[in-house]
DSSP file (Angstrom, degrees, kcal/mol; ACC not computed):
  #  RESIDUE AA STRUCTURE BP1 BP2  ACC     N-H-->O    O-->H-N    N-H-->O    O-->H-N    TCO  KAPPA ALPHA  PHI   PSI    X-CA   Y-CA   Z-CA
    1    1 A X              0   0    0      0, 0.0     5,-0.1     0, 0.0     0, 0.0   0.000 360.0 360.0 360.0 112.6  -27.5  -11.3   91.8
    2    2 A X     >  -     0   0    0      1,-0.1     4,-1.4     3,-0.1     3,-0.4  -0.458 360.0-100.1 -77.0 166.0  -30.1  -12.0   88.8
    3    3 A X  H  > S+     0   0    0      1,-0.2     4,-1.8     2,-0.2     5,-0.4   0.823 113.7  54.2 -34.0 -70.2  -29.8  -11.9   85.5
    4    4 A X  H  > S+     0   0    0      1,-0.3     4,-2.5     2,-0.2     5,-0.3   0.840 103.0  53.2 -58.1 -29.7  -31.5   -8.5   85.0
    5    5 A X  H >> S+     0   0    0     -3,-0.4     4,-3.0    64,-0.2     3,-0.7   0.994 110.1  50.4 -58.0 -52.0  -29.5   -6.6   87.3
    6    6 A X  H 3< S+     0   0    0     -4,-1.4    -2,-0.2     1,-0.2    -1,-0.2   0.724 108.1  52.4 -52.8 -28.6  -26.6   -7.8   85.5
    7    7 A X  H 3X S+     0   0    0     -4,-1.8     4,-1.3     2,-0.2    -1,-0.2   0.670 113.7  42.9 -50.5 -43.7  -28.0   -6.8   82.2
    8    8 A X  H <X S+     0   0    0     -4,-2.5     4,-2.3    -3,-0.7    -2,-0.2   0.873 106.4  57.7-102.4 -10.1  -28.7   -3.3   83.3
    9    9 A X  H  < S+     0   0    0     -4,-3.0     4,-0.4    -5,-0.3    -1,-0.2   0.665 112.7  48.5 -70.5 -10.2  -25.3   -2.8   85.2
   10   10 A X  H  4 S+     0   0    0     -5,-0.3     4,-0.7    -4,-0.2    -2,-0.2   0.700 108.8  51.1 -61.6 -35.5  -24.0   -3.7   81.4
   11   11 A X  H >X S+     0   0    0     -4,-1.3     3,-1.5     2,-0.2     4,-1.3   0.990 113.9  42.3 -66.3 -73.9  -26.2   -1.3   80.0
   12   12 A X  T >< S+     0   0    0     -4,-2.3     3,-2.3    46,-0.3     2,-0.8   0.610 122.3  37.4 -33.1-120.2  -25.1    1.5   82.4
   13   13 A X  T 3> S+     0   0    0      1,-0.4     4,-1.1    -4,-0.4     3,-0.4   0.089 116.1  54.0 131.6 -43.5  -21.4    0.7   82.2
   14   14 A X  H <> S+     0   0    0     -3,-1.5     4,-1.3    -2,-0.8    -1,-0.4   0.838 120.7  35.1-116.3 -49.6  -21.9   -0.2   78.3
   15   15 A X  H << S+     0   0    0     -3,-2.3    -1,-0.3    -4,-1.3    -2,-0.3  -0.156 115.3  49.9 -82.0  15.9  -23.7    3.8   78.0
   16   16 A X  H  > S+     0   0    0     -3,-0.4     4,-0.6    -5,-0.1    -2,-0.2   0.353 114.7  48.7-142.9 -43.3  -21.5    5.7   80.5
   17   17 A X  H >X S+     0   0    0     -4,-1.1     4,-7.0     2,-0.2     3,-2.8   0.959 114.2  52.3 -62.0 -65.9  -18.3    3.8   78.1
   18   18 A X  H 3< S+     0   0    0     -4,-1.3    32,-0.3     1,-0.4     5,-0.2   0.574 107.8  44.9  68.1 -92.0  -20.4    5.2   74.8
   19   19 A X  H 34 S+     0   0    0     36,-0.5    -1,-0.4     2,-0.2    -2,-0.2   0.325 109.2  58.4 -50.6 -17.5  -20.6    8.5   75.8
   20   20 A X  H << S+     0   0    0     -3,-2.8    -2,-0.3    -4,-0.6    -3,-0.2   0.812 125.7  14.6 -79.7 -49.0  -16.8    8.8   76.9
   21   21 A X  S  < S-     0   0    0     -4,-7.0    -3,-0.2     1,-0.1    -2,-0.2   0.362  89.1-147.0-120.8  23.4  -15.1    7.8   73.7
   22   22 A X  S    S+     0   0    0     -5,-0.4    28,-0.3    27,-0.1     2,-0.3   0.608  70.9   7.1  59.4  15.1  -18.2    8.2   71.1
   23   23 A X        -     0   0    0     26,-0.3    26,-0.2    -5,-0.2     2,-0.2  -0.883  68.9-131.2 152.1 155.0  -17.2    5.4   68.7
   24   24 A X  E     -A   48   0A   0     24,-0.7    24,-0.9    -2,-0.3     2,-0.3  -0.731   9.7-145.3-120.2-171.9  -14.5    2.3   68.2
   25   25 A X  E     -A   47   0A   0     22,-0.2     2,-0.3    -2,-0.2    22,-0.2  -0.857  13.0-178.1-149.4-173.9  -12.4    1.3   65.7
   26   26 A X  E     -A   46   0A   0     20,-2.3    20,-2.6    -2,-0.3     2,-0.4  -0.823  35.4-104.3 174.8 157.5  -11.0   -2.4   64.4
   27   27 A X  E     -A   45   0A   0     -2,-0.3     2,-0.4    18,-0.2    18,-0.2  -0.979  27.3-154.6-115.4 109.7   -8.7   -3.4   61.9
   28   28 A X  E     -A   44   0A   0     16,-3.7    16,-3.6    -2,-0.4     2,-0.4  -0.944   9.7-142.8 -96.2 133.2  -10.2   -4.9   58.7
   29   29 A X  E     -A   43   0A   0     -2,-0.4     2,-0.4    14,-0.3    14,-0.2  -0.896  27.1-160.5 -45.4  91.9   -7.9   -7.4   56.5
   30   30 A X  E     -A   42   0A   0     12,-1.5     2,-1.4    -2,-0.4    12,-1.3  -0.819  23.7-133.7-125.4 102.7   -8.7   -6.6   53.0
   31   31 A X  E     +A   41   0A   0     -2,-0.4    10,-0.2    10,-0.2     3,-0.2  -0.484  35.5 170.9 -51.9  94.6   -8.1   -8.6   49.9
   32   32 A X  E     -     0   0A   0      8,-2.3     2,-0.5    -2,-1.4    -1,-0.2   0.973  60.3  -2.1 -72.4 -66.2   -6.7   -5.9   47.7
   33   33 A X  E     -     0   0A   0      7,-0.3     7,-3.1    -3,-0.2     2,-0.5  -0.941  59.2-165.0-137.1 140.4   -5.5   -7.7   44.8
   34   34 A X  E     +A   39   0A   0     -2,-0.5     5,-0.2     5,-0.2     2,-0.1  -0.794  16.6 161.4-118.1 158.8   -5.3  -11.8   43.6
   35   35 A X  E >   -A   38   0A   0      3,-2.2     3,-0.9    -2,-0.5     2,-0.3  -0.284  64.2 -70.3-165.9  69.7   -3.4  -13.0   40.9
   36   36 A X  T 3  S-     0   0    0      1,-0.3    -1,-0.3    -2,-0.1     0, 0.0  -0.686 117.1  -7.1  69.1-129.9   -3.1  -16.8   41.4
   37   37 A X  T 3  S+     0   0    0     -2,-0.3     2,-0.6    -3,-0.1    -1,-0.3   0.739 123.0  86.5 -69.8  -8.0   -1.3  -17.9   43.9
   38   38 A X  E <   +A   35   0A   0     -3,-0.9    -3,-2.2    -4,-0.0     2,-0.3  -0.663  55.1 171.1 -79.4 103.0   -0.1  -14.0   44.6
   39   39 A X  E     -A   34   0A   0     -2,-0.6     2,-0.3    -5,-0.2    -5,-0.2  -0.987  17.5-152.6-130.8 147.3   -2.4  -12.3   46.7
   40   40 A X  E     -     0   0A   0     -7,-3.1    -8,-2.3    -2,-0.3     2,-0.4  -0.722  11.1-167.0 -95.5 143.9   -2.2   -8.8   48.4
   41   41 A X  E     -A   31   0A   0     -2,-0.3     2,-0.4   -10,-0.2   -10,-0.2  -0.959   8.2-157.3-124.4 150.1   -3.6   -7.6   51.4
   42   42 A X  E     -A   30   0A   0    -12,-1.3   -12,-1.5    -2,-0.4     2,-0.6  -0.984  19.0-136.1-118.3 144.1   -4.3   -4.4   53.3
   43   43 A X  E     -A   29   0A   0     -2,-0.4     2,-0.3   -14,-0.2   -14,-0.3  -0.595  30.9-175.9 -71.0 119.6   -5.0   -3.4   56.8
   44   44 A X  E     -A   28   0A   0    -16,-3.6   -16,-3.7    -2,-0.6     2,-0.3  -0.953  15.6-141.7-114.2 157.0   -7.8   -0.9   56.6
   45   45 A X  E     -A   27   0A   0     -2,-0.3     2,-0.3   -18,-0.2   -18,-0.2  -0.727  16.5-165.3-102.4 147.5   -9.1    0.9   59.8
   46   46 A X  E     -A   26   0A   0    -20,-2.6   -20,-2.3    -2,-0.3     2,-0.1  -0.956   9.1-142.3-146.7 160.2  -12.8    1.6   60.2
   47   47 A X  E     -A   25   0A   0     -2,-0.3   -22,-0.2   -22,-0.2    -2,-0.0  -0.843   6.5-160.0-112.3  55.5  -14.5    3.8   62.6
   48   48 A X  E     -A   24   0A   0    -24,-0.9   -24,-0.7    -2,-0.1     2,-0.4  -0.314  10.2-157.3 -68.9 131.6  -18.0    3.2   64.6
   49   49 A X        -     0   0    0    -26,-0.2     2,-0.3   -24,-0.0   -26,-0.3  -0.998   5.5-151.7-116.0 134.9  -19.6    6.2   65.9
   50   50 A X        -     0   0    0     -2,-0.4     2,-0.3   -32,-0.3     3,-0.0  -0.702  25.0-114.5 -96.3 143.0  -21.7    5.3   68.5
   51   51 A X    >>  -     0   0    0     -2,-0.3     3,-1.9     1,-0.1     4,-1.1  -0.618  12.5-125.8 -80.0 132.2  -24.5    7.8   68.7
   52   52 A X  T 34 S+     0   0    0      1,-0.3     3,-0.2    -2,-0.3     5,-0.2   0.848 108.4  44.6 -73.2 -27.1  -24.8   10.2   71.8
   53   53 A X  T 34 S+     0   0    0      1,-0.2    -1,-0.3     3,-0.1     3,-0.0   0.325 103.6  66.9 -89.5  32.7  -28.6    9.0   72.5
   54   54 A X  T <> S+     0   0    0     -3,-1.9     4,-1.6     3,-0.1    -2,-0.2   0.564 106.8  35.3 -90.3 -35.5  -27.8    5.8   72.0
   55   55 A X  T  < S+     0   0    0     -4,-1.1   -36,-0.5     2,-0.2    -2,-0.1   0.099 113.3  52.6-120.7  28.6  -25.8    5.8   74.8
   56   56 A X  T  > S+     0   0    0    -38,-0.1     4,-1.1     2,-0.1    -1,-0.2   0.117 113.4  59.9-137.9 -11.9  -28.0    8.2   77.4
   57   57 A X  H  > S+     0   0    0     -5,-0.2     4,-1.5     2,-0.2     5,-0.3   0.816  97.3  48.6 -58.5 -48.3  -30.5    5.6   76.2
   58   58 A X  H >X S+     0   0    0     -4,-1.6     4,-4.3     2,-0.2     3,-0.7   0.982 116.7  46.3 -68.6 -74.5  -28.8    2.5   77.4
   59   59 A X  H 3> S+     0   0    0    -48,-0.3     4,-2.9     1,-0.2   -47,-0.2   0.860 107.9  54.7 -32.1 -55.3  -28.4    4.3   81.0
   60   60 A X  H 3X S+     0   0    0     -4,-1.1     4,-1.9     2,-0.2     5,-0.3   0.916 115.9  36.5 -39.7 -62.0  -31.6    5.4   81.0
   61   61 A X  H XX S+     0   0    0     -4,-1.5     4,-2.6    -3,-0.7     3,-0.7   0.958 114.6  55.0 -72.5 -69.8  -32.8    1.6   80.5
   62   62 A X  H 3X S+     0   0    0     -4,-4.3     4,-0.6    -5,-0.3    -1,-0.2   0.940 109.3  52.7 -54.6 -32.4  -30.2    0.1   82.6
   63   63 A X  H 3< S+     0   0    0     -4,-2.9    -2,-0.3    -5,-0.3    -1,-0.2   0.649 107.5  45.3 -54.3 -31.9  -31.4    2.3   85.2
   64   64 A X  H XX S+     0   0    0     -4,-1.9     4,-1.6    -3,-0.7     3,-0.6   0.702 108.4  57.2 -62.0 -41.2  -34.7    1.5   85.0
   65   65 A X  H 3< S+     0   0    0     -4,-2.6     4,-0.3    -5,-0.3    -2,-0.2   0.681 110.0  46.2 -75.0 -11.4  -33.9   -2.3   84.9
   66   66 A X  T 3< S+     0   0    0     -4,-0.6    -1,-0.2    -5,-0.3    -2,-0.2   0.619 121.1  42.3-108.9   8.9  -32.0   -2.1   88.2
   67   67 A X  T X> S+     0   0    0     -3,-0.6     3,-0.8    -4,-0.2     4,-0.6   0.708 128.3  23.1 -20.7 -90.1  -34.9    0.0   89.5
   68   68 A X  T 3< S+     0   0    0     -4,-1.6    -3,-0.2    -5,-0.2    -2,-0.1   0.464 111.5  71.0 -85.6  -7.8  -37.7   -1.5   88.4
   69   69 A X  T 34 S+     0   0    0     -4,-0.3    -1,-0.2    -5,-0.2   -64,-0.2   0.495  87.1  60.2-108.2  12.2  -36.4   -5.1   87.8
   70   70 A X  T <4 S+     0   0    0     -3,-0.8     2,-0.2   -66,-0.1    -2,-0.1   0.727  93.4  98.8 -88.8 -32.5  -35.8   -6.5   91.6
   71   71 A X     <  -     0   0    0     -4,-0.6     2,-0.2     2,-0.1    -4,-0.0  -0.403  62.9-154.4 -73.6 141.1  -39.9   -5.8   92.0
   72   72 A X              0   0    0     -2,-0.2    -2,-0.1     1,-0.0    -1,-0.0  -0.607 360.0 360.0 -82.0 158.3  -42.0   -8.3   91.7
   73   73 A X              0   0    0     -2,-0.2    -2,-0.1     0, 0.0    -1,-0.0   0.275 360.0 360.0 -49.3 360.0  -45.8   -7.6   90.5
């Protein structure tokens, strides 16, 4: 399998993921407060919202690359 097929079955897969659950999240580690050797920290949660043509974009475009990227000229 080349490279570009694998690229747009990522794409697809990457877009079809995207569109299911709209966003991730991660756990940031946050210097709250220092005070010599005394520092505090907090877990904060953050939120990515992935955009819904972002990710009917990426299908679109992996679809095309497994299409259109086996021909030669």
């Amino acid at each position: 399998m080349n490279p570009i097929k694998l690229v747009a079955i990522a794409l697809i897969v990457l877009g079809v993921l995207a569109l299911a659950y709209g966003g991730f999240s991660y756990t940031k580690d946050t210097t709250v407060v220092k005070l010599g050797p005394i520092e505090l920290s907090a877990k904060e949660k953050q939120t990515v919202n992935v955009p819904m043509w972002a990710g009917i974009g990426a299908i679109v475009v992996g679809g095309l690359l497994l299409v259109l990227g086996g021909k030669k000229g």
